[in-house]
Every structure is written in structure tokens, then in C-alpha cells.
C-alpha positions as CSV (number, residue, x, y, z in Angstrom):
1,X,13.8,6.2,-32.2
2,X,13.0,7.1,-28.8
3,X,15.2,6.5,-25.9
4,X,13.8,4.2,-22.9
5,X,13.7,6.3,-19.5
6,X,15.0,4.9,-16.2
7,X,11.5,3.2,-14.2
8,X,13.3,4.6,-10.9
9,X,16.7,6.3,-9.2
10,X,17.9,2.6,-8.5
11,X,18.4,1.8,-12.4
12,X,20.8,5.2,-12.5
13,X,22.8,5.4,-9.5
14,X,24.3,2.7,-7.1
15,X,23.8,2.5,-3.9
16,X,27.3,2.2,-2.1
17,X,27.5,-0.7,0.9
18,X,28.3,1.4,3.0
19,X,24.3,3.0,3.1
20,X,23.9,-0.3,5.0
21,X,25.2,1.3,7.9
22,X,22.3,4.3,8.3
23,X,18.9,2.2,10.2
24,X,15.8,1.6,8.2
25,X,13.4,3.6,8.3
26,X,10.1,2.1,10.5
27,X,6.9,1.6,8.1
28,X,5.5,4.6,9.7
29,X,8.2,6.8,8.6
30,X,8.2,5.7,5.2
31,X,4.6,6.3,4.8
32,X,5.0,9.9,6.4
33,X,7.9,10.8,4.4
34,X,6.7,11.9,1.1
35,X,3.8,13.9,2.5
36,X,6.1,15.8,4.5
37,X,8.2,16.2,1.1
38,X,5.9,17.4,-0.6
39,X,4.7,20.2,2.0
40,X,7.9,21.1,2.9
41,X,10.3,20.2,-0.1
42,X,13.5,17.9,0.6
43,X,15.4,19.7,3.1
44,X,18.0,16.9,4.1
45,X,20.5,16.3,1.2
46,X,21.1,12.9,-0.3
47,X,24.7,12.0,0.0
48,X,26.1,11.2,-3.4
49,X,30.2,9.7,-3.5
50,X,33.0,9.0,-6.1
51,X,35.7,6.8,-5.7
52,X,37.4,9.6,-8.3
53,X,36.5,11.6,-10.9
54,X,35.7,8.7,-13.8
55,X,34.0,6.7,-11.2
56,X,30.4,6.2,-11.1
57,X,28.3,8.3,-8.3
58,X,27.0,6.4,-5.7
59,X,24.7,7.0,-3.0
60,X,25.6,6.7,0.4
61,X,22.7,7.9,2.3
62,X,19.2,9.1,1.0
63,X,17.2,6.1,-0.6
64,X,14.2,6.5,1.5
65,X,14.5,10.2,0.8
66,X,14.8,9.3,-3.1
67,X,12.0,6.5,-3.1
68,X,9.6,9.2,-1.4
69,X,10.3,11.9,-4.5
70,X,9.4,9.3,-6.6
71,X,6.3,8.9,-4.6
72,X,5.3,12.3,-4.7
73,X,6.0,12.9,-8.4
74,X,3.6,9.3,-8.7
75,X,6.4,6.6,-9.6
76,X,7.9,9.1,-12.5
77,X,11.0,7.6,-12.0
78,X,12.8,8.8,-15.0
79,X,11.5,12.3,-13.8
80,X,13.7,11.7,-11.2
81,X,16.3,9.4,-12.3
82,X,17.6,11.3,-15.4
83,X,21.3,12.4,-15.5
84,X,21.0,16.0,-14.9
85,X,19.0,15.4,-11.7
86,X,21.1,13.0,-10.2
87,X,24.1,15.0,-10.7
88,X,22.1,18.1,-9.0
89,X,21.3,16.0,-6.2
């Protein structure tokens, strides 16, 4: 039996309401952003929260950052999505 793997971050974490907040990236800058990932690695953090400590995570800031590593790594998002990562991130 083999387990199905998450198509992208979005299916494993929630994005809080408050991510609203942070401006949208121009079209530009989301083109740009996961070449400059991949030259120079991720160097701003994602922000992850928890209401406490048997609430889900939930990310408050980083979804461009997240949706360029899944561009870089070519749409593996269960590569990027899986438990272990998200909890590293």
C-alpha cells in the first residue's frame, strides 16, 4: 500500500489570516525569487505559529518563499511538504 504524498506545502500547513497583512509580491519578484534561491539558498526564514502545543502549525509569513522551493526542486511538493520538513522550517 503506498501512502499518497502532499502535491504542495499548501495541502500540509495552513496559512494563518494574518499572512494577509505582509504585500504581494510584484510578478517580477515572484519570477526572480527562486533563481535567487537556488544560487544563494533560502536565507530569510518562513515564519511558522501555534496557537499551543496540540495546535496545528501555521504559516504566517513565507508562502512566496515556500512556492519558489517548490519551484526550484520542479513542483516536488511532497519533497517539500513532508512532516519532517515543515517542522524544520
Amino acid at each position: 500500500m503506498t501512502t499518497k504524498q502532499p502535491k504542495s506545502w499548501r495541502d500540509v500547513i495552513e496559512v494563518h489570516p494574518a499572512a494577509d497583512l505582509f504585500p504581494e509580491m510584484t510578478a517580477d519578484e515572484k519570477l526572480a525569487l527562486p533563481k535567487d534561491i537556488k544560487k544563494n539558498g533560502l536565507i530569510a526564514p518562513v515564519a511558522l505559529w501555534r496557537a499551543d502545543r496540540e495546535g496545528p502549525l501555521m504559516l504566517l509569513d513565507g508562502r512566496n518563499r515556500l512556492d519558489a522551493m517548490e519551484d526550484v526542486w520542479g513542483g516536488q511538493g511532497g519533497h517539500l511538504a513532508g512532516a519532517g520538513c515543515a517542522a524544520r522550517l
